[in-house]
PQR file of N, CA, C, O and H, with PARSE charges and radii, in Angstrom:
ATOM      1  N   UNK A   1       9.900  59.758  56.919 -0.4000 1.5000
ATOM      2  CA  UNK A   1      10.647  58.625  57.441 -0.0000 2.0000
ATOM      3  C   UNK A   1      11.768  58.228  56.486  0.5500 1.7000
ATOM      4  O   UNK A   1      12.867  57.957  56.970 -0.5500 1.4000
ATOM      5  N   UNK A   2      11.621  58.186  55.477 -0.4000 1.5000
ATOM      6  CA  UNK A   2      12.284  58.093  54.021 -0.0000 2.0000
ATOM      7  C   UNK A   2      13.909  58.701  53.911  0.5500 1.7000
ATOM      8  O   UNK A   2      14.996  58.185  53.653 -0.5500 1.4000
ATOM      9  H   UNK A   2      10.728  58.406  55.084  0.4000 1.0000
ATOM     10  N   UNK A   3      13.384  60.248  54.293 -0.4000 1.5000
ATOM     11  CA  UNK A   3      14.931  60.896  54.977 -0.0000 2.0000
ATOM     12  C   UNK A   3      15.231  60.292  55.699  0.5500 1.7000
ATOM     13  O   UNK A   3      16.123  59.568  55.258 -0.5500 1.4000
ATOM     14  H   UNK A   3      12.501  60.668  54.503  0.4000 1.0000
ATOM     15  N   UNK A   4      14.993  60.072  56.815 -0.4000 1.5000
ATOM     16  CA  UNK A   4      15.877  59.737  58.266 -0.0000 2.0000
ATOM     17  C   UNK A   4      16.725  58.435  57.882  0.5500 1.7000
ATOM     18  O   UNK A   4      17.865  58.237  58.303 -0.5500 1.4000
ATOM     19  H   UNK A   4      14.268  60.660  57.173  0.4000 1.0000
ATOM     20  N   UNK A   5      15.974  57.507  56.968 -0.4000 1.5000
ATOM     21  CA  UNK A   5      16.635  56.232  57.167 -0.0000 2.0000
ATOM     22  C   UNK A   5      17.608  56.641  56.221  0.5500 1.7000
ATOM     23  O   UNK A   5      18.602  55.923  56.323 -0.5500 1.4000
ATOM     24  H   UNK A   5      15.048  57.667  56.627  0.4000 1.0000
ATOM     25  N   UNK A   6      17.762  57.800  55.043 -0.4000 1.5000
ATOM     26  CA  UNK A   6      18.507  57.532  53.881 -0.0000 2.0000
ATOM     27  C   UNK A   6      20.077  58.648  55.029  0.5500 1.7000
ATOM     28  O   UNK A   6      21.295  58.498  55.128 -0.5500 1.4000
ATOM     29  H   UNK A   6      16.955  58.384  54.960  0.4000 1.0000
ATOM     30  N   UNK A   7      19.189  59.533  55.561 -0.4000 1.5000
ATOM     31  CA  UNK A   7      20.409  59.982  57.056 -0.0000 2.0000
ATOM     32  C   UNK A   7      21.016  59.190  57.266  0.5500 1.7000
ATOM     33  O   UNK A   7      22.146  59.534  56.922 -0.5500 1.4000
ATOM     34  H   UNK A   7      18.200  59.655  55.481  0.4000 1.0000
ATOM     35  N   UNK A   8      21.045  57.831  57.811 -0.4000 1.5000
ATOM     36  CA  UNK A   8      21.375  57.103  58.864 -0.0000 2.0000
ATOM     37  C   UNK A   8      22.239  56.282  57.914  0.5500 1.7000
ATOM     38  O   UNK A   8      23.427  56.019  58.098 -0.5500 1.4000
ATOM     39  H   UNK A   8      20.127  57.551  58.091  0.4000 1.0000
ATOM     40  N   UNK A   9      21.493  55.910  56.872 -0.4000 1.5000
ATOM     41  CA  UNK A   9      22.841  54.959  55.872 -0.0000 2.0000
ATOM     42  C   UNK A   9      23.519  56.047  55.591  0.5500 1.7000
ATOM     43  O   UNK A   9      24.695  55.708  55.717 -0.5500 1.4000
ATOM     44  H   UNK A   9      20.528  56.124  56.722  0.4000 1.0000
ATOM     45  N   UNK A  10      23.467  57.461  55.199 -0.4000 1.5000
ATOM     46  CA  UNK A  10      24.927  58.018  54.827 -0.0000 2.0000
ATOM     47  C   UNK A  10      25.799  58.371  55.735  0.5500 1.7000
ATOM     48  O   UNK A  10      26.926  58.671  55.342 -0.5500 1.4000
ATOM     49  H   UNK A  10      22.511  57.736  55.096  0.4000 1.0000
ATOM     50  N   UNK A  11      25.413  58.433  57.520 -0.4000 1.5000
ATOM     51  CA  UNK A  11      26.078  58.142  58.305 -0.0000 2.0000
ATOM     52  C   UNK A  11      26.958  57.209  58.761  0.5500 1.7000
ATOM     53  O   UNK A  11      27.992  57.379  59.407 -0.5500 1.4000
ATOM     54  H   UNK A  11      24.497  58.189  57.839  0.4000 1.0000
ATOM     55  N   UNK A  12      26.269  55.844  58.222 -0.4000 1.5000
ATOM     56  CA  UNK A  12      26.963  54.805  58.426 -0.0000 2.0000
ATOM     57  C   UNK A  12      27.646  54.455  57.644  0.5500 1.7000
ATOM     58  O   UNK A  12      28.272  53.444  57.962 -0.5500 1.4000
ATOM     59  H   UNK A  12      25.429  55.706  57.697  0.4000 1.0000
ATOM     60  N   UNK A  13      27.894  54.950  56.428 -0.4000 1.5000
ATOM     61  CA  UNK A  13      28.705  55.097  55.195 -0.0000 2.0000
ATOM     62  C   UNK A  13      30.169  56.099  55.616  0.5500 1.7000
ATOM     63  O   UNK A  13      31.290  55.767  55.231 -0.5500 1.4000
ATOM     64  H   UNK A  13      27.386  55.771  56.170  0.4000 1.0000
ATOM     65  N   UNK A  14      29.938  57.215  56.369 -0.4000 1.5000
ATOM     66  CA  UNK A  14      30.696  57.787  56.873 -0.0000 2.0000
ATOM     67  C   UNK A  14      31.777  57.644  57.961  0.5500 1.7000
ATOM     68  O   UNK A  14      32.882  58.137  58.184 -0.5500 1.4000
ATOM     69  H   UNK A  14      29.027  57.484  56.681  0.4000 1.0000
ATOM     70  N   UNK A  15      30.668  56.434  58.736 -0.4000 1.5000
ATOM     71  CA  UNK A  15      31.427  56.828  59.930 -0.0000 2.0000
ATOM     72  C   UNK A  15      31.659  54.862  59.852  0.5500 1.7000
ATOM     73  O   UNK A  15      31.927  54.529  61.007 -0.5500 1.4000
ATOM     74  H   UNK A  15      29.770  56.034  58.555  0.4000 1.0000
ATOM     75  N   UNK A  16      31.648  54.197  59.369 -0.4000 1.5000
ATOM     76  CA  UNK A  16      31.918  52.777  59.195 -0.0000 2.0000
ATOM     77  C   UNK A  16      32.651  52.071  60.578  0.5500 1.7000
ATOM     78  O   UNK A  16      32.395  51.088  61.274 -0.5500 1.4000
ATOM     79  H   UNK A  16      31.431  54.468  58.431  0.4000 1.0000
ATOM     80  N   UNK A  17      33.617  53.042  60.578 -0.4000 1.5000
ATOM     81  CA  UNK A  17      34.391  52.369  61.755 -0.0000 2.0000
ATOM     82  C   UNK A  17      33.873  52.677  63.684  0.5500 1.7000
ATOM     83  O   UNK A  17      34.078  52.114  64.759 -0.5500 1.4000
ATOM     84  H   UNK A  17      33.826  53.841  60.012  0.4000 1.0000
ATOM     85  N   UNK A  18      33.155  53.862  63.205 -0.4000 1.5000
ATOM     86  CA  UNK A  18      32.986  54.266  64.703 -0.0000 2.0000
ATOM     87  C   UNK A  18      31.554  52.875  65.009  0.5500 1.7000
ATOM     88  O   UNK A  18      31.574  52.136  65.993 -0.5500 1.4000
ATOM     89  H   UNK A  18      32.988  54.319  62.331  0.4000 1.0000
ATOM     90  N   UNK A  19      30.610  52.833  64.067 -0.4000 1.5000
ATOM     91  CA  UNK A  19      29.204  52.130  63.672 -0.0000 2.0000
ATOM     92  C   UNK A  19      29.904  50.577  63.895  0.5500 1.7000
ATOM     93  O   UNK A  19      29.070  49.846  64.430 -0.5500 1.4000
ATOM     94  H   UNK A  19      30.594  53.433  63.268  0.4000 1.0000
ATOM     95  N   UNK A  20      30.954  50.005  63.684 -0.4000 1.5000
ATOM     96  CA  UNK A  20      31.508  48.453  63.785 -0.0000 2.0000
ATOM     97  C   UNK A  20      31.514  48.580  65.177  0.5500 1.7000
ATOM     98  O   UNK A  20      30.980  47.776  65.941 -0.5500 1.4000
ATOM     99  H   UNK A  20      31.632  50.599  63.249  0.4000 1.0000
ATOM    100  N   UNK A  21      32.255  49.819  65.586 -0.4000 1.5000
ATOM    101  CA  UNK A  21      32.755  49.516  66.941 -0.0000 2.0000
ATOM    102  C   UNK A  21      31.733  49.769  68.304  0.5500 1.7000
ATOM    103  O   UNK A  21      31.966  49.400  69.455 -0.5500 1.4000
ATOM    104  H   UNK A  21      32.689  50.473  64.966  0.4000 1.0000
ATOM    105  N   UNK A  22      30.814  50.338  67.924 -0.4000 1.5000
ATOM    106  CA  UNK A  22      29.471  50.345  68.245 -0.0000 2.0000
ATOM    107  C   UNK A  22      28.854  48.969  68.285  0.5500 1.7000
ATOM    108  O   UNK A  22      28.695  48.278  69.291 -0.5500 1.4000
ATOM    109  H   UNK A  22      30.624  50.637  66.989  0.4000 1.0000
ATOM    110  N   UNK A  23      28.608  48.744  67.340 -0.4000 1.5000
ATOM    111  CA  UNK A  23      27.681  47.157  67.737 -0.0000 2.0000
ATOM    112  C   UNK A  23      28.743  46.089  67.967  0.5500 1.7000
ATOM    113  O   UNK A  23      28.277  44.949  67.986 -0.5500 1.4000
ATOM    114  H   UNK A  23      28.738  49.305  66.522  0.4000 1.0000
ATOM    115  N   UNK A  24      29.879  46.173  68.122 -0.4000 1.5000
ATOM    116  CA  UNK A  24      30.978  44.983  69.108 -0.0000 2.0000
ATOM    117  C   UNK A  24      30.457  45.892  70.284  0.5500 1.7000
ATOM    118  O   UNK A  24      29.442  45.321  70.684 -0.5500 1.4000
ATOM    119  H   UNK A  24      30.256  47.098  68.106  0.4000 1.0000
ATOM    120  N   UNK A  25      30.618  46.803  70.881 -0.4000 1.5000
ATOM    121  CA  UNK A  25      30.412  47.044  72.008 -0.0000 2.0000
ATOM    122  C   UNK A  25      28.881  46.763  72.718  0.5500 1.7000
ATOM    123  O   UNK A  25      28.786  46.391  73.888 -0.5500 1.4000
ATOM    124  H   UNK A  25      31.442  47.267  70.556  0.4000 1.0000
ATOM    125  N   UNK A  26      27.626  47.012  71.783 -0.4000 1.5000
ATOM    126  CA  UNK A  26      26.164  46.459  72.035 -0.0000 2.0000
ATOM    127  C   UNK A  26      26.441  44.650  72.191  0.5500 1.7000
ATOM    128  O   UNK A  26      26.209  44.075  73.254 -0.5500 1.4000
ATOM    129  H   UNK A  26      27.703  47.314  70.833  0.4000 1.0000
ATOM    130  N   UNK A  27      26.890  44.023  71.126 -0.4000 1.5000
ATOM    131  CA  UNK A  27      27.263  42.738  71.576 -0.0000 2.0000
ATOM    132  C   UNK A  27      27.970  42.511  72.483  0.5500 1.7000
ATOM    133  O   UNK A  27      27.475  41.566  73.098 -0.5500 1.4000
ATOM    134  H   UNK A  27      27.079  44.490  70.262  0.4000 1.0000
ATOM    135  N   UNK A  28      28.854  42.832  72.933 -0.4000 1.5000
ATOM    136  CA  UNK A  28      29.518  42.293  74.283 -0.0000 2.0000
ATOM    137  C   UNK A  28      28.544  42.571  75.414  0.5500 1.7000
ATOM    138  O   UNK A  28      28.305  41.638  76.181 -0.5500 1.4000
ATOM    139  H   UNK A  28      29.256  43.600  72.434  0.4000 1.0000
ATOM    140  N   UNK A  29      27.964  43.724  75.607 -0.4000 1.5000
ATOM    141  CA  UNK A  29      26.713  44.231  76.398 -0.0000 2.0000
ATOM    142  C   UNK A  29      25.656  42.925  76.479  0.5500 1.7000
ATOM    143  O   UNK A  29      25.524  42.436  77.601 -0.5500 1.4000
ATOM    144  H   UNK A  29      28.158  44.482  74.984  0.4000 1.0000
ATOM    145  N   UNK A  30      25.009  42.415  75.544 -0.4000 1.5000
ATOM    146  CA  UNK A  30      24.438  41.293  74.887 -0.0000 2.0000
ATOM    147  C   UNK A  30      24.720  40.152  76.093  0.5500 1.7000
ATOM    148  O   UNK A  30      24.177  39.703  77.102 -0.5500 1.4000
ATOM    149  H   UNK A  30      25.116  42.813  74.632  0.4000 1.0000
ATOM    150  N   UNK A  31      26.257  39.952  75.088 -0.4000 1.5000
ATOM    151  CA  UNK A  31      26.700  38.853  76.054 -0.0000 2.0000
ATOM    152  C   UNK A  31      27.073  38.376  77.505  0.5500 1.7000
ATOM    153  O   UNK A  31      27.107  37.211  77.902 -0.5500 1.4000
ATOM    154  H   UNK A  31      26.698  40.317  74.269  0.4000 1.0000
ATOM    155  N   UNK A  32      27.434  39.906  78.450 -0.4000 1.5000
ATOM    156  CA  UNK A  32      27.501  40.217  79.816 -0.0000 2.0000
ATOM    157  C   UNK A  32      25.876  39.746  80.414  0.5500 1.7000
ATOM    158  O   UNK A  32      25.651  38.742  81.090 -0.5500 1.4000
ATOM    159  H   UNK A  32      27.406  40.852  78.127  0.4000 1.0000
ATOM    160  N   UNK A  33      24.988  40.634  80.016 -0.4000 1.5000
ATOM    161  CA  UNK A  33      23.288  40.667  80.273 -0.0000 2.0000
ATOM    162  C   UNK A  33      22.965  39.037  80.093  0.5500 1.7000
ATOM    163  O   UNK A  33      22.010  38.407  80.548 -0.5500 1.4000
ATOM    164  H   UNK A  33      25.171  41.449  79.467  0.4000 1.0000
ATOM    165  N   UNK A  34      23.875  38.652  79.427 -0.4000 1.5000
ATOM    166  CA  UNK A  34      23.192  36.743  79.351 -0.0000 2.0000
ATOM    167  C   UNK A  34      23.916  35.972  79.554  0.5500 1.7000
ATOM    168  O   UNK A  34      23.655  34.868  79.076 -0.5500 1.4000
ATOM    169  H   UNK A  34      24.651  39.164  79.058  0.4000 1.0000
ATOM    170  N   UNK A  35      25.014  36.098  80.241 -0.4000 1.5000
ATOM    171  CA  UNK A  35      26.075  35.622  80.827 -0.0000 2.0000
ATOM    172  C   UNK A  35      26.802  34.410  79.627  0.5500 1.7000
ATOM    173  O   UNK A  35      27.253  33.275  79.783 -0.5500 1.4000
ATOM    174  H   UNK A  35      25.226  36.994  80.629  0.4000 1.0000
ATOM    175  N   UNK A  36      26.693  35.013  78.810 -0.4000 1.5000
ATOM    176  CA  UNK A  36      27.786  34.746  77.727 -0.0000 2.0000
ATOM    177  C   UNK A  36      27.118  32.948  77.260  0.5500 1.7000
ATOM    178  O   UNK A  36      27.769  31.927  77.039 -0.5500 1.4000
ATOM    179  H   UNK A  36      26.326  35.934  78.683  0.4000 1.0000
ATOM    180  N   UNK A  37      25.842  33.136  77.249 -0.4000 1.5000
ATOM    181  CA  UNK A  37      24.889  31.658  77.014 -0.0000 2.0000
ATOM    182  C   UNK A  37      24.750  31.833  75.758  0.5500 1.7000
ATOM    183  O   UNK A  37      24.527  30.795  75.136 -0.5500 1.4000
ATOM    184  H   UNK A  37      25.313  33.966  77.428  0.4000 1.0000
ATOM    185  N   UNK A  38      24.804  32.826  75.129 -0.4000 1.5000
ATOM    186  CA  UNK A  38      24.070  33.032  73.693 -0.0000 2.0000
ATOM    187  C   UNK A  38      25.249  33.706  72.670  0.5500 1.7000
ATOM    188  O   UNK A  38      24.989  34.246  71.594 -0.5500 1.4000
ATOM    189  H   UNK A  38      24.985  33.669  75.635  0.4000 1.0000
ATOM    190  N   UNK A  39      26.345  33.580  73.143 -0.4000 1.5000
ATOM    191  CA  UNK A  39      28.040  34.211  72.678 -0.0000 2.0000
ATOM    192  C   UNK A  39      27.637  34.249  71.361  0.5500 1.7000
ATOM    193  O   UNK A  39      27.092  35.182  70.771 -0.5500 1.4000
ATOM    194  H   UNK A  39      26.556  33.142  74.016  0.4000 1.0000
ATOM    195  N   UNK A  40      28.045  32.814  70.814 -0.4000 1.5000
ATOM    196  CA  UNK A  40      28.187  32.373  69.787 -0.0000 2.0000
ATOM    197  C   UNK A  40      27.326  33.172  68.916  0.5500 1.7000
ATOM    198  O   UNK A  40      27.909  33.898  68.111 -0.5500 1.4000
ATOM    199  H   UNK A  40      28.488  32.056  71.293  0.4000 1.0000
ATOM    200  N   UNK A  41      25.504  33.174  68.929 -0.4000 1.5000
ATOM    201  CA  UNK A  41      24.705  33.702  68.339 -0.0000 2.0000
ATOM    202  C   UNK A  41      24.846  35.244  68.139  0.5500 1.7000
ATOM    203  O   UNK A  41      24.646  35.750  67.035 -0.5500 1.4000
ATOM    204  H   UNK A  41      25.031  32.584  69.583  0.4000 1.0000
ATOM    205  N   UNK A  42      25.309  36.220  69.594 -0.4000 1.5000
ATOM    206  CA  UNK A  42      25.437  37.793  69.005 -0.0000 2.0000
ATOM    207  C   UNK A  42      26.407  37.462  68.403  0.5500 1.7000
ATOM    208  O   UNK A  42      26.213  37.738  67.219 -0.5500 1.4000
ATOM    209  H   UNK A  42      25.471  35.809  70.491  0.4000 1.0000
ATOM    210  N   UNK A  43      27.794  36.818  68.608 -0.4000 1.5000
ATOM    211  CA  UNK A  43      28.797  36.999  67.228 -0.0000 2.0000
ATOM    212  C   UNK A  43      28.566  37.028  66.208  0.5500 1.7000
ATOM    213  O   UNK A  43      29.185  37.862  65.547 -0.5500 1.4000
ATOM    214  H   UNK A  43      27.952  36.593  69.570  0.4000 1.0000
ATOM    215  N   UNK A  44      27.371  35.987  65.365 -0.4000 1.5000
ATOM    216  CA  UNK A  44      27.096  36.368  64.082 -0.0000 2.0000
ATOM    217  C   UNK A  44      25.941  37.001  64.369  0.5500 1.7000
ATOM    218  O   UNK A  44      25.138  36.068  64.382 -0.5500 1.4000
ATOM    219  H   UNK A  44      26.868  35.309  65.901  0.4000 1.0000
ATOM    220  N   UNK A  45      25.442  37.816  64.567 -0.4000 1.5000
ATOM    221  CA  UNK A  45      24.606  38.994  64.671 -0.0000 2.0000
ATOM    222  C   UNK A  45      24.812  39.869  64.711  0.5500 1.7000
ATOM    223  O   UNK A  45      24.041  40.721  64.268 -0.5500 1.4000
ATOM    224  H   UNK A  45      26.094  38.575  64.557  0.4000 1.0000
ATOM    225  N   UNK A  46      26.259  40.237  65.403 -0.4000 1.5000
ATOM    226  CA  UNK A  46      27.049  41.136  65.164 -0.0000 2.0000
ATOM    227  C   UNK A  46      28.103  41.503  63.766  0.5500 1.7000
ATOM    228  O   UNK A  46      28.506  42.562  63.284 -0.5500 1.4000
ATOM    229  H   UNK A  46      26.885  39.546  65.763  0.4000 1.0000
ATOM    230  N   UNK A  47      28.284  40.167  63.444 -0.4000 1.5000
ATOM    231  CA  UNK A  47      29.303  40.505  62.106 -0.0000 2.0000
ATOM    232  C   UNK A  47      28.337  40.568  60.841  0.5500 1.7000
ATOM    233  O   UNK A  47      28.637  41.122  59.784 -0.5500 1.4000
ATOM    234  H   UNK A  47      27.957  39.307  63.835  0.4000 1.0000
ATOM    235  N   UNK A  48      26.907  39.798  61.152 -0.4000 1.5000
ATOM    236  CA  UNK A  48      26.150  40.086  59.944 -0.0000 2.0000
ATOM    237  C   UNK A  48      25.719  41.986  59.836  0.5500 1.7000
ATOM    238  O   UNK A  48      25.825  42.573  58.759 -0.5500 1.4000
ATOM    239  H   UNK A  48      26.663  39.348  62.011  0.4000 1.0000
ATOM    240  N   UNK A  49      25.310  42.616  60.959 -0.4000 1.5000
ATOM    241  CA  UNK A  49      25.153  44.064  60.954 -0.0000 2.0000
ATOM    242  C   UNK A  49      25.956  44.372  60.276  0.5500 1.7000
ATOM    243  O   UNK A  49      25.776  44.689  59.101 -0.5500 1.4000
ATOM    244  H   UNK A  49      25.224  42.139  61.834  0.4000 1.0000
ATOM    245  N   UNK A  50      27.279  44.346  60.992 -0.4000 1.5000
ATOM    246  CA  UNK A  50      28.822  45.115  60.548 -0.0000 2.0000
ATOM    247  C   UNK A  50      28.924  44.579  59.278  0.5500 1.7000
ATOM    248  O   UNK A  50      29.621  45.421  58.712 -0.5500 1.4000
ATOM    249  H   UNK A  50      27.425  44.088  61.947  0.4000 1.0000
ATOM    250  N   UNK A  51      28.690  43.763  58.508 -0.4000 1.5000
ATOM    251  CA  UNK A  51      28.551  43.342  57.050 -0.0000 2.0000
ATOM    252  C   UNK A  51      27.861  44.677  56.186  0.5500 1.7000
ATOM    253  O   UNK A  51      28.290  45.266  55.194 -0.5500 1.4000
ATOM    254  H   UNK A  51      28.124  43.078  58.967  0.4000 1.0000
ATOM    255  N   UNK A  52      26.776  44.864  56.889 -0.4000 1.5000
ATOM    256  CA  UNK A  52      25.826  45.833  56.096 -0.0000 2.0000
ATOM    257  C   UNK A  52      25.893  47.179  56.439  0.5500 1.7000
ATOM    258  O   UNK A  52      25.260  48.011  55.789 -0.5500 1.4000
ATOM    259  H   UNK A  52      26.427  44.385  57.695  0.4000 1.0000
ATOM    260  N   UNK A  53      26.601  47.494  57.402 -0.4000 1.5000
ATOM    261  CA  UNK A  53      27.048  48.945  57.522 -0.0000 2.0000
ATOM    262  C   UNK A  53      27.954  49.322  56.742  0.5500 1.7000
ATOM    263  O   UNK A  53      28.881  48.514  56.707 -0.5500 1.4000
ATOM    264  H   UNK A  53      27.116  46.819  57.930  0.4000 1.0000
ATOM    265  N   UNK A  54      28.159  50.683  55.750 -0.4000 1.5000
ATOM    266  CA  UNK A  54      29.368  51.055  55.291 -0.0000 2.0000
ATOM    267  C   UNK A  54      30.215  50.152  54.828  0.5500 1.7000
ATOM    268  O   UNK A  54      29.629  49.238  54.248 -0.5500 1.4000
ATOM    269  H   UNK A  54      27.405  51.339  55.778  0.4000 1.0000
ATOM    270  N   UNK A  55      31.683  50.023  54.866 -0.4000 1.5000
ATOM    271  CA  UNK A  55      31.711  49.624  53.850 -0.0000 2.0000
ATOM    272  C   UNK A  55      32.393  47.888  54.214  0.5500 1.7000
ATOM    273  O   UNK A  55      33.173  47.189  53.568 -0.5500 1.4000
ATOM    274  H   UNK A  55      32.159  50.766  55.337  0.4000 1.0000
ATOM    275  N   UNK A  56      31.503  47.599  55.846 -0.4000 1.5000
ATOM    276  CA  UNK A  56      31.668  46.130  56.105 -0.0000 2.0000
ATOM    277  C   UNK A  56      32.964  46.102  57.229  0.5500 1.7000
ATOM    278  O   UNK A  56      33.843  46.942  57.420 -0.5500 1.4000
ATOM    279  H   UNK A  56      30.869  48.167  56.370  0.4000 1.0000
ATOM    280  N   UNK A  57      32.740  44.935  57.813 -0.4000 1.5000
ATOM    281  CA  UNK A  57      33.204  44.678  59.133 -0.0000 2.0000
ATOM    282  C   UNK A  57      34.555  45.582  58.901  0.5500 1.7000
ATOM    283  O   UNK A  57      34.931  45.680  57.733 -0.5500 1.4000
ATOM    284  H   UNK A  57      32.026  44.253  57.658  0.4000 1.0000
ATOM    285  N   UNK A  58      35.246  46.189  59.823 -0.4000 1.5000
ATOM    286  CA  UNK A  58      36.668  47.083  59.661 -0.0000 2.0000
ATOM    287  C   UNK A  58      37.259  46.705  60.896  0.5500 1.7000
ATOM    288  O   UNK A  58      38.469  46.867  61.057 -0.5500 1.4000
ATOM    289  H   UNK A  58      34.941  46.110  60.772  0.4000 1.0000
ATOM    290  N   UNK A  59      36.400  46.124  61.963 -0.4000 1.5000
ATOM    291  CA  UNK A  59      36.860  45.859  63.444 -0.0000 2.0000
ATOM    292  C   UNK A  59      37.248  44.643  63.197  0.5500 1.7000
ATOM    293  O   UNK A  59      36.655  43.932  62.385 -0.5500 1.4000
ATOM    294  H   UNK A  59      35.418  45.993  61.832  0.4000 1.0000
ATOM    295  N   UNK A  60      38.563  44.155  64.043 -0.4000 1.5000
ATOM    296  CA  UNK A  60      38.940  43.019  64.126 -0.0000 2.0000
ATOM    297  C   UNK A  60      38.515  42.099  64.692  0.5500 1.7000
ATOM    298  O   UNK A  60      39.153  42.169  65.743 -0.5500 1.4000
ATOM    299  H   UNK A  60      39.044  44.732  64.702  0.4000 1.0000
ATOM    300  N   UNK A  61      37.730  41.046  64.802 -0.4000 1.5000
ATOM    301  CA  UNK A  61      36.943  40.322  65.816 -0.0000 2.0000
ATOM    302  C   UNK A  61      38.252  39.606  67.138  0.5500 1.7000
ATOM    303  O   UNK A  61      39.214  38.842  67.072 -0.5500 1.4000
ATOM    304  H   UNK A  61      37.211  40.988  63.949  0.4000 1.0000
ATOM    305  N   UNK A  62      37.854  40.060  67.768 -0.4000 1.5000
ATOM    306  CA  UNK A  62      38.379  39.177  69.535 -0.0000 2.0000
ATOM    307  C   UNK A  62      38.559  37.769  69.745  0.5500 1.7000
ATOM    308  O   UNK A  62      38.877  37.346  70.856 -0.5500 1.4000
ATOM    309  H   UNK A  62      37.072  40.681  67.821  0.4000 1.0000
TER
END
């Protein structure tokens, strides 16, 4: 298990920008599925992830 997760951070180390733009896109998903009741909350749920991926938010927030 040890590998996979140390995989996945050097992926996300790699790929930083594709991984931001990924979870803006799971959050907006989020926010459609709940009709935008809980906005506010995936926004920082979303920028706290993108904090800890690579090398931190790179997407411009909306």
């Amino acid at each position: 298990m040890g590998d996979f997760l140390n995989k996945a951070k050097s992926f996300a180390d790699q790929h930083d920008e594709q991984v931001d733009q990924g979870l803006e896109k799971a959050g907006d998903q989020i926010d459609e599925r709940t009709g935008n009741k809980y906005s506010e909350q995936v926004d920082r749920g979303v920028d706290e992830a993108q904090k800890r991926t690579g090398e931190g938010d790179t997407v411009p927030r909306s």
